[in-house]
N, C-alpha and C positions, 0 to 999 in steps of 0.2 A: 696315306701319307707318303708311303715310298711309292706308288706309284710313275713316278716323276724320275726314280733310278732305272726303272722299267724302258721307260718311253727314251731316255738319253742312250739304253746299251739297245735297243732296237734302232735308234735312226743311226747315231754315231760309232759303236760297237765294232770291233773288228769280228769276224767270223772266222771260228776256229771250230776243234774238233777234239773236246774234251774225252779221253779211254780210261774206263773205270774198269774195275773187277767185274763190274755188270755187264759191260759193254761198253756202246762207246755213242755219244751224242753229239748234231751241233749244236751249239751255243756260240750267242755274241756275246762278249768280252771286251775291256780295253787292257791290251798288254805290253808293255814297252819296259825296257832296261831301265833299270835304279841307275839313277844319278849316282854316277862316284863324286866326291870331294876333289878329287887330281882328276887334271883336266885326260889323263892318258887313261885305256882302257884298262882293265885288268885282267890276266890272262897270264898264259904261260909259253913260251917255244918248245916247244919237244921235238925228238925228232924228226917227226909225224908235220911239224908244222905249229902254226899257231894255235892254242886250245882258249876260247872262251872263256874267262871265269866271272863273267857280270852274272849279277842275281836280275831278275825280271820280274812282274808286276805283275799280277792277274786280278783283275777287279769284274765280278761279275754275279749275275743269278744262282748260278745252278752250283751246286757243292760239287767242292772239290776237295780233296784230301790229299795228306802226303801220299806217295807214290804215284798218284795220278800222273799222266799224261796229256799235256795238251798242243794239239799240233796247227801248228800259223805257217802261212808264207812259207811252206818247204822247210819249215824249222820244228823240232819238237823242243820239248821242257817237259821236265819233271818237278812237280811240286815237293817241296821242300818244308812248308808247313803254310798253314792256311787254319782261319778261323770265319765265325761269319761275324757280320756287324749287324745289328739289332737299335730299330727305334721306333720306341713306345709300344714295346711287345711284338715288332711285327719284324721280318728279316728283310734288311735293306739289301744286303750285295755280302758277297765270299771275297775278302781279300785272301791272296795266298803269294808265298813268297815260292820264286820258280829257278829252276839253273838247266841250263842247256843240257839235253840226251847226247851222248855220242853213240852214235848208230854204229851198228858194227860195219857199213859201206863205209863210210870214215875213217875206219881204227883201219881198213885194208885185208879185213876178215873177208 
């Protein structure tokens, strides 16, 4: 029955590069920025420059957990919390809630 979540994160999926405590895997994914309510981003000025603070989206196969790493497009994120979804006893896909890494080449370390 989930099969069909399988076949959508293989043709349309973005491909990223999931880093566990185990190591670190690819995996397809779809992940994109949580709609805010206000049409402006959310985020912060420091002095450093402008700091991201949107939460992102990670929909996928392969578990993930808080503190994991997942890295897209030259971007990392660190999961922030994450559970799986389940139908009819079987695991359809890991949603997990994600927020931008600041690398330390960023901070100017």
């Amino acid at each position: 029955m989930t099969d069909w979540v399988r076949e959508i994160l293989e043709r349309y999926g973005q491909r990223a590069v999931l880093e566990m405590a185990e190591g670190e895997r690819d995996v397809r994914a779809f992940l994109q920025p949580v709609r805010e309510r206000r049409e402006e981003a959310s985020g912060t000025v420091t002095e450093m420059g402008w700091v991201d603070g949107r939460l992102w989206l990670y929909l996928g196969r392969e578990e993930i957990r808080p503190g994991d790493t997942v890295r897209w497009n030259g971007m990392a994120f660190q999961a922030r919390s994450s559970r799986p979804y389940v139908i009819g006893g079987t695991l359809s896909h890991w949603w997990a809630s994600l927020e931008r890494r600041r690398e330390a080449a960023e901070c100017g370390s």
